[in-house]
C-alpha positions in Angstrom: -1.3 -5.1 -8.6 -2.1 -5.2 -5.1 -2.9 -9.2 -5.1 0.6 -9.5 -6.7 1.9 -7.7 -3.7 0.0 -9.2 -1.0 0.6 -12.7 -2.2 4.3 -13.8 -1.8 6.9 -14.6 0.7 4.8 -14.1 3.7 2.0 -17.4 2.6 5.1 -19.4 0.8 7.6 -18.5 3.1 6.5 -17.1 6.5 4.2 -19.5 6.5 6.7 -21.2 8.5 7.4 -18.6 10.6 3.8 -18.5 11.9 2.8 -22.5 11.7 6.3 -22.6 14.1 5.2 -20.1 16.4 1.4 -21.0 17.1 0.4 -24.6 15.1 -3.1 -24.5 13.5 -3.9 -22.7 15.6 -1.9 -19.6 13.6 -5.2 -19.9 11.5 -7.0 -17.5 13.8 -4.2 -15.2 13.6 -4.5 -15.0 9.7 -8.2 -14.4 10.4 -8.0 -11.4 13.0 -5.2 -10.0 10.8 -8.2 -10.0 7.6 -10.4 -8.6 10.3 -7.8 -4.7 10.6 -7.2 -5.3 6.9 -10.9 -4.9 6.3 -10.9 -2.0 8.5 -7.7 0.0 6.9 -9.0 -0.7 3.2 -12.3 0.3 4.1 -11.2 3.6 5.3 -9.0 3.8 2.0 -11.9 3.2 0.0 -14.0 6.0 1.5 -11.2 8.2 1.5 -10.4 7.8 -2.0 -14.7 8.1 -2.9 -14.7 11.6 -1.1 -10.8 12.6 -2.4 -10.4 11.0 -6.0 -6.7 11.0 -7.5 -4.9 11.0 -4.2 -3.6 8.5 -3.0 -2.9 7.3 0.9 -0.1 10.0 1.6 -2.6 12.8 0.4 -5.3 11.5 2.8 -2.9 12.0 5.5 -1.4 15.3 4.5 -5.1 16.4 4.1 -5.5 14.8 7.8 -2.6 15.8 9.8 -0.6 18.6 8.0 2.9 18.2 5.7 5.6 16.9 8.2 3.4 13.5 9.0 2.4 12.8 5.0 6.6 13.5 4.5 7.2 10.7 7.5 4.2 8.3 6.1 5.7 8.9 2.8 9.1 7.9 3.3 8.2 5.2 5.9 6.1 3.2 3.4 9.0 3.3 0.9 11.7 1.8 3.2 8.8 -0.8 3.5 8.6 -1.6 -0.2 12.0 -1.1 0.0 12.7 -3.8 2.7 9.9 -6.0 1.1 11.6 -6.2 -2.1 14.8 -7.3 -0.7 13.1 -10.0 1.2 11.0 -11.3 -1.4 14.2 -11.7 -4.0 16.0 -13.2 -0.9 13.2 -16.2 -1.1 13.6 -16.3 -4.8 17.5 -16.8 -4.0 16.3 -19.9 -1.2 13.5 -21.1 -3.7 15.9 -21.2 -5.9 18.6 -23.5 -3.9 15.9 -25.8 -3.9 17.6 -27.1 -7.5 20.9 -25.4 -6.7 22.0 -26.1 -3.6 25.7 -25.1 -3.8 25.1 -21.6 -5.3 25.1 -19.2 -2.6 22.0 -17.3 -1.6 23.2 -14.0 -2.0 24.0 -14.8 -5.9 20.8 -16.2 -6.3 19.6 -13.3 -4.7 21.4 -10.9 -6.7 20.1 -12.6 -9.8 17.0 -12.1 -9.0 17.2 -8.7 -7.9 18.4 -8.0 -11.6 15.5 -9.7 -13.7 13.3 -7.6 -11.9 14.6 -4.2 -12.5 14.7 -5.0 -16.1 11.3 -5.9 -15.7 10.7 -2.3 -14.1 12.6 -0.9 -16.6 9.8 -1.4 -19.0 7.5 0.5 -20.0 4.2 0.5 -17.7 1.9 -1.4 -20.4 4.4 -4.1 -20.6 5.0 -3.9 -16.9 1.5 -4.3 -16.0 1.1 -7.0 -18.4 4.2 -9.1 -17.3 2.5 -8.6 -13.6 -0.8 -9.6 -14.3 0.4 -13.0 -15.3 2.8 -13.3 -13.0 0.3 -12.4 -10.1 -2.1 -14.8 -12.2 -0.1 -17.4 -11.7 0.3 -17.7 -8.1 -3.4 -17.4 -7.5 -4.3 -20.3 -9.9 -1.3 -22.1 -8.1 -3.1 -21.6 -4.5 -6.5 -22.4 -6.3 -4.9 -26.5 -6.9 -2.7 -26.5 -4.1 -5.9 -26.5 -2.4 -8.1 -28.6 -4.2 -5.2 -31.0 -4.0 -4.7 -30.5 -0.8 -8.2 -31.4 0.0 -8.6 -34.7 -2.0 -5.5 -35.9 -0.3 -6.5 -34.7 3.6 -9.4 -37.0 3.2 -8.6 -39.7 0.9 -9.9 -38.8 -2.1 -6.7 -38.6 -4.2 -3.9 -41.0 -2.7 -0.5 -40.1 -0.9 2.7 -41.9 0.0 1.0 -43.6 3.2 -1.5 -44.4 1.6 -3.7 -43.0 4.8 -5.3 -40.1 4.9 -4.6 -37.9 7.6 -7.8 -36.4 7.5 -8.7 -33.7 11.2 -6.1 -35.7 13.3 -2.9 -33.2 12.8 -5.4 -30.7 14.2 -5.7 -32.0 17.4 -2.1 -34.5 18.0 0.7 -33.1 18.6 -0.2 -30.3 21.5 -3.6 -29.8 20.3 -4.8 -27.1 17.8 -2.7 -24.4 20.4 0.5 -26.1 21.0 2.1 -23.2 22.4 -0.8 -21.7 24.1 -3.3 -18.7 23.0 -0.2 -16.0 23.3 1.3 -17.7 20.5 -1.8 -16.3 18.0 -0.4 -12.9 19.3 3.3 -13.3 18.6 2.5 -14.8 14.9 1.0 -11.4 14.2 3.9 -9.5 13.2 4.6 -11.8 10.3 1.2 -12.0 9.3 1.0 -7.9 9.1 3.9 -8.4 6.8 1.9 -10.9 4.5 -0.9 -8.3 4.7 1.4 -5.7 3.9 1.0 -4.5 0.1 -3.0 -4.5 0.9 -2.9 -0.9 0.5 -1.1 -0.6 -2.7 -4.3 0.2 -3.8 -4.5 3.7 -2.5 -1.0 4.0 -4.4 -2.4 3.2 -7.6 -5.4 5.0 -7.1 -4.1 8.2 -9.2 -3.7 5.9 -12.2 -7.2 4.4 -11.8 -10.5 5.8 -13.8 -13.9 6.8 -11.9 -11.5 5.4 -8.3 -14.2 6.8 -6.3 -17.0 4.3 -7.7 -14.7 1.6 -8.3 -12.9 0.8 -4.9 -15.9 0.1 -2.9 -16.4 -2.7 -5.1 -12.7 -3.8 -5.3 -12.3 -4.0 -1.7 -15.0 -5.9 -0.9 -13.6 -8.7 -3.7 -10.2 -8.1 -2.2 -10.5 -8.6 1.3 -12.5 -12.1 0.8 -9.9 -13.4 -1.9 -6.9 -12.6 0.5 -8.6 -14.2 3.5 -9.3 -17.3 1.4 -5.6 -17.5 0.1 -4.2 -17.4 3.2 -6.1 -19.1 5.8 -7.3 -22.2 3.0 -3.6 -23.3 2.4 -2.5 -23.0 6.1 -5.6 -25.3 6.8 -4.5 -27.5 4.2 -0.5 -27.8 5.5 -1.2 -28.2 8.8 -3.9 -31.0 8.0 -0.9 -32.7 6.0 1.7 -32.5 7.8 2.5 -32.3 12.0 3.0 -28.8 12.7 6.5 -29.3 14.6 7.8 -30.8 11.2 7.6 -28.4 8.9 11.0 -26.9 8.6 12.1 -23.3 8.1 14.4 -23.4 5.4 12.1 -24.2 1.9 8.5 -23.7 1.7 6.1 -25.4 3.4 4.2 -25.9 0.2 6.7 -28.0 -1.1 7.1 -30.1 2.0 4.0 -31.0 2.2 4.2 -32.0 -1.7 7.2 -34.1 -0.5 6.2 -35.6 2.5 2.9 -36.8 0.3 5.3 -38.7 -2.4 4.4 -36.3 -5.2 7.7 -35.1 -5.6 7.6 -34.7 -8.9 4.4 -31.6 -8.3 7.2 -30.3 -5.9 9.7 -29.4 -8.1 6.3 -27.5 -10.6 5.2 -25.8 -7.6 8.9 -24.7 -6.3 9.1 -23.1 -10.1 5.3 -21.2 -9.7 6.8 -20.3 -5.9 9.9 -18.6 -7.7 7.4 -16.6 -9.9 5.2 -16.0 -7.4 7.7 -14.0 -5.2 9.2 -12.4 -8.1 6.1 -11.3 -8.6 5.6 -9.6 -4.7 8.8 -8.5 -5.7 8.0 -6.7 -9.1 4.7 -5.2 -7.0 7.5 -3.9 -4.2 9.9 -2.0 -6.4 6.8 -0.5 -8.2 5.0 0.9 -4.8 8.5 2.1 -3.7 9.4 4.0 -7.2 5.8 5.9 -7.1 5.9 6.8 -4.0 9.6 8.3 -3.8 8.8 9.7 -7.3 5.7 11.2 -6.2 7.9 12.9 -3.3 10.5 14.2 -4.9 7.7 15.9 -7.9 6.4 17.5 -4.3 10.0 18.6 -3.2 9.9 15.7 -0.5 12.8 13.8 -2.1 15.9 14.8 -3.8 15.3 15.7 -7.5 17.1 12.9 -9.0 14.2 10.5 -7.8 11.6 12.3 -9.6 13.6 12.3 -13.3 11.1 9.3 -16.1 12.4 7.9 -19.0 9.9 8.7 -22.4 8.1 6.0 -21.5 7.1 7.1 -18.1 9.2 5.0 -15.9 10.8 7.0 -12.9 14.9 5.4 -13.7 15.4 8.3 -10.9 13.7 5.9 -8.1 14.3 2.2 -9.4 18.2 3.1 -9.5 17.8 3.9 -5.3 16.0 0.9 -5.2 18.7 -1.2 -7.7 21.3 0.1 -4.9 19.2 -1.2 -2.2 18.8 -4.8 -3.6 22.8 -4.5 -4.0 23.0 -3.7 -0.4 20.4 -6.9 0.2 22.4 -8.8 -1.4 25.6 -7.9 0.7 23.4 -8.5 3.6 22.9 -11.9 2.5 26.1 -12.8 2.1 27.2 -12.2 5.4 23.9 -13.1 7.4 23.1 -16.2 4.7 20.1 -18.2 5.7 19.2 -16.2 8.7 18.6 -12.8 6.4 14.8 -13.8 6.4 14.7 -14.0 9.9 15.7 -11.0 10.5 14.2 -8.8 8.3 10.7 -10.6 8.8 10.0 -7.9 11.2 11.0 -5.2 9.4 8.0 -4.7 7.1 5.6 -6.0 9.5 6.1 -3.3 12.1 6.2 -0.3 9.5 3.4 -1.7 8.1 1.6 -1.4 11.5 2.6 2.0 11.2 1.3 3.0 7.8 -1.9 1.4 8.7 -2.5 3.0 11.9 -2.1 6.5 10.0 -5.0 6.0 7.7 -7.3 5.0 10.0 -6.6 8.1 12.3 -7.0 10.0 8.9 -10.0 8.7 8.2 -10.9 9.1 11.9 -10.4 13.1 11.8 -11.7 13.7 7.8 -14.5 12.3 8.4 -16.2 15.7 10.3 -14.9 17.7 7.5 -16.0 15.7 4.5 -16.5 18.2 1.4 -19.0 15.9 0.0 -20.7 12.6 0.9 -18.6 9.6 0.5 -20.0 7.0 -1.7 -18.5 4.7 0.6 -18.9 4.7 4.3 -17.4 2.1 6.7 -19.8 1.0 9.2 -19.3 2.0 13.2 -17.5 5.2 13.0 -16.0 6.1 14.8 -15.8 3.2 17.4 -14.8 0.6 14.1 -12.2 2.0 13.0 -10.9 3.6 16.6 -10.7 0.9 18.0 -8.7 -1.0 14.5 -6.2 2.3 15.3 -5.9 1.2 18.9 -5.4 -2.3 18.3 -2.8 -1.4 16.0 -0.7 1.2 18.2 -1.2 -1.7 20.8 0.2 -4.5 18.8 3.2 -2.1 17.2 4.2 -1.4 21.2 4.1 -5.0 21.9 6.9 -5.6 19.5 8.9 -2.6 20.2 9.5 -4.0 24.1 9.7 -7.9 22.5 13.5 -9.1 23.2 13.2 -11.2 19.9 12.5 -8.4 17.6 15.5 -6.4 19.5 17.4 -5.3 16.3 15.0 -5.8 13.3 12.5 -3.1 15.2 15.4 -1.2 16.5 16.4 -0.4 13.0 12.9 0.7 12.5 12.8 2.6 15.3 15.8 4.3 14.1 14.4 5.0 10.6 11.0 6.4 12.4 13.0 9.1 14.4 15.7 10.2 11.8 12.4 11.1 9.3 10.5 12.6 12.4 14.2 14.8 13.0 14.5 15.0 9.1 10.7 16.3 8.8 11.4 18.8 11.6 14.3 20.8 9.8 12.9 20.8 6.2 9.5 22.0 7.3 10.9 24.3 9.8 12.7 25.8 7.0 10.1 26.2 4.5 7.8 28.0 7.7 10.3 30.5 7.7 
C-alpha cells in the first residue's frame, strides 16, 4: 500500500519539476531526500515494535499529549487529501495525451470518480485492485529502465541512431546547470514524491505480528524507493538534454518520443494513467483511516466515523468525494497551472508530519515500556539532527517568494487546527 502511494505523480510527473530546477544533478537531491526517509521510517518502525496496533498519530499522542496527535492527525489528512486531488489532476493531463480537446478538469473529474467506486469496495477487493495496480507501475519502472539502459549506450537502437551514452551529463551546463542551491530548491517536490512513505504506520493497526514485521519491511522499502526514483531520473536525463524536457506530459514519455519508439509511448502513457490512479486510490485510503480513526476518538465530526457492512468508512470517502469535486473546480479555473501550484502543498505538510515522528521518537525513547526490537542507530544525534534538517528545510520554504500562496495556504490550515485544538481541548479540561 505504501509503494502504491509513494510511487506516482511525483517520479512521472514532478519529475519535471525537479530535472527543471537542478539537471542531473537533481539526482543527489532524490538521494539526500532517501537519506530523512530512512530516518523517519526507522523511527516508525521502532515505534510501532515497542507500541504494536498504533499507528503514527498514537506515537505522537503518546509523545506530546492530545492537542498535537489532533493537529498531526488532521494535518496528514489535508495531505492525502491534497495528494489525491493532484494525483487525479495528472490522470486528467495523462490522459490529454490521447485527448487533447477534453478539458483537464473533466478528465480530472472522471478520474476522481473511478476511484471512489474503487474505495467504495469492500477492503479485500480494494486491496486486491491496489496490489495490481501498484504492481504495475513497478514492473513499468523495472523496463523503462532496462530500456532505458540498452538505448543510453547503444545496445538497443534509437531514432539517431547514436547513442548518447554519459554526454547529457556533462553538456549543457554541466551535471549542476543552475548551481548546488538548485539540489536545495528541488527538495520540496521531492518530499512530496516521498510523501505516502509513512503510510505504513497508518496500516500498521491492520497488520499481524507489526512489531516483527516492519523492521524487515523498511529495510526492503527504503532501498526499492531509492532505486525507483533515482534509476529512471539517471536514465531521462542520459536521454534527453535536461533543458528539453518539457513540463506539460511526462518525462517518461518524452524521452520514449524523442527515441522514435512512439508507439512504447502511447503503452507507457496508459501504465502512467494507472500508475497515478493508483497513488491516487492509496491517497483517499490514508485520508479515510485517518479522519475515521478521529472521529471513533471524538476528533472528527461523527459522520466521518459511520462504515458500510463491509467495513468501508462511506462517512470519510464522501468528505473526500467533495474534495476531489472542489479539485476539479480548481482545475477548471487554474487549468494547466493546478499542478504547479499545488506541488507544494503536500511537500511542506509532509515536512511537517515527518518532523513530528522523529521528535516522538526522540522523547519515547527514555520511557520505553519494553525494549524495542528495533532500534535506529545514533540516537539521539541521527535522528535529531533528521528533525533539524527538516524544521530547517520547512522554514526555507515558508520565507521562499515562489511558494508564496501554496505554503500560505498551508500555513493557514496549520494555525486554524492549532486555534481549533486549543478550544476543543480546552473544553474537555474543564
Amino acid at each position: 500500500m505504501a509503494m502504491g502511494g509513494v510511487i506516482g505523480t511525483g517520479i512521472f510527473k514532478g519529475s519535471a519539476e525537479t530535472i527543471a530546477l537542478a539537471g542531473p544533478g537533481v539526482v543527489l537531491t532524490y538521494l539526500f531526500g532517501g537519506i530523512l526517509l530512512l530516518v523517519v521510517m526507522g523511527a516508525i518502525a521502532e515505534l510501532a515494535s515497542v507500541y504494536p496496533n498504533r499507528n503514527m498519530k498514537d506515537f505522537v499522542r503518546q509523545a506530546f499529549g492530545p492537542r498535537p496527535a489532533f493537529i498531526v492527525g488532521w494535518l496528514y489528512a489535508f495531505l492525502m487529501l491534497s495528494v489525491c486531488v493532484i494525483e487525479v489532476t495528472a490522470a486528467g493531463s495523462f490522459l490529454q495525451y490521447w485527448m487533447p480537446g477534453v478539458p483537464l478538469w473533466v478528465l480530472s473529474l472522471a478520474s476522481a470518480a473511478l476511484i471512489l467506486g474503487i474505495n467504495r469496495m469492500s477492503v479485500e477487493t480494494f486491496g486486491e485492485t491496489e496490489f495490481w495496480l501498484a504492481g504495475i507501475k513497478i514492473a513499468m519502472i523495472v523496463v523503462f529502465v532496462i530500456l532505458g539502459a540498452g538505448l543510453l549506450f547503444g545496445l538497443i537502437p534509437g531514432a539517431s541512431g547514436d547513442a548518447p551514452g554519459l554526454t547529457n551529463y556533462t553538456s549543457h551546463g554541466g551535471f549542476l546547470p543552475n548551481g548546488w542551491l538548485s539540489v536545495f530548491s528541488a527538495l520540496l517536490v521531492v518530499m512530496f514524491s516521498y510523501g505516502g512513505s509513512e503510510l505504513i504506520g497508518l496500516t500498521l493497526t491492520e497488520a499481524k505480528d507489526a512489531e516483527k514485521v516492519m523492521p524487515r519491511v523498511v529495510k526492503s522499502f527504503i532501498l526499492r524507493v531509492v532505486l525507483f526514483y533515482t534509476l529512471p531520473i539517471l536514465i531521462i536525463c542520459g536521454l534527453i538534454p535536461w533543458n528539453q524536457i518539457a513540463g506539460q506530459s511526462s518525462p517518461f514519455v518524452q524521452v520514449l518520443e524523442a527515441t522514435g519508439l512512439s508507439g512504447a509511448a502511447h503503452i507507457i502513457n496508459f501504465i502512467l494513467v494507472t500508475a497515478v490512479l493508483s497513488a491516487a486510490n492509496s491517497s483517499i485510503y490514508g485520508a479515510t483511516r485517518m479522519l475515521h480513526s478521529m472521529a471513533a476518538a471524538g476528533e472528527a465530526p461523527k459522520a466521518l466515523g459511520t462504515t458500510t457492512a463491509t467495513g468501508v468508512p462511506v462517512g470519510s470517502l464522501r468528505l473526500c468525494a467533495f474534495v476531489l469535486v472542489i479539485g476539479a473546480v480548481i482545475a477548471f479555473v487554474a487549468g494547466d497551472n493546478l499542478f504547479s501550484i499545488l506541488l507544494a502543498v503536500p511537500g511542506f505538510v509532509v515536512l511537517i508530519v515527518w518532523l513530528s515522528i522523529c521528535l516522538a521518537q526522540i522523547k519515547l525513547r527514555p520511557h520505553y515500556p519494553k525494549q524495542p526490537t528495533f532500534r535506529i542507530w545514533g540516537y539521539p544525534y541521527i535522528t535529531g539532527i533528521t528533525a533539524l534538517l527538516l524544521a530547517v528545510i520547512a522554514a526555507g520554504f515558508v520565507i521562499d517568494p515562489q511558494n508564496r500562496l501554496s505554503i500560505g495556504v498551508c500555513v493557514g490550515v496549520l494555525i486554524l487546527l492549532i486555534v481549533w485544538s486549543v478550544a476543543k481541548f480546552k473544553k474537555t479540561e474543564e
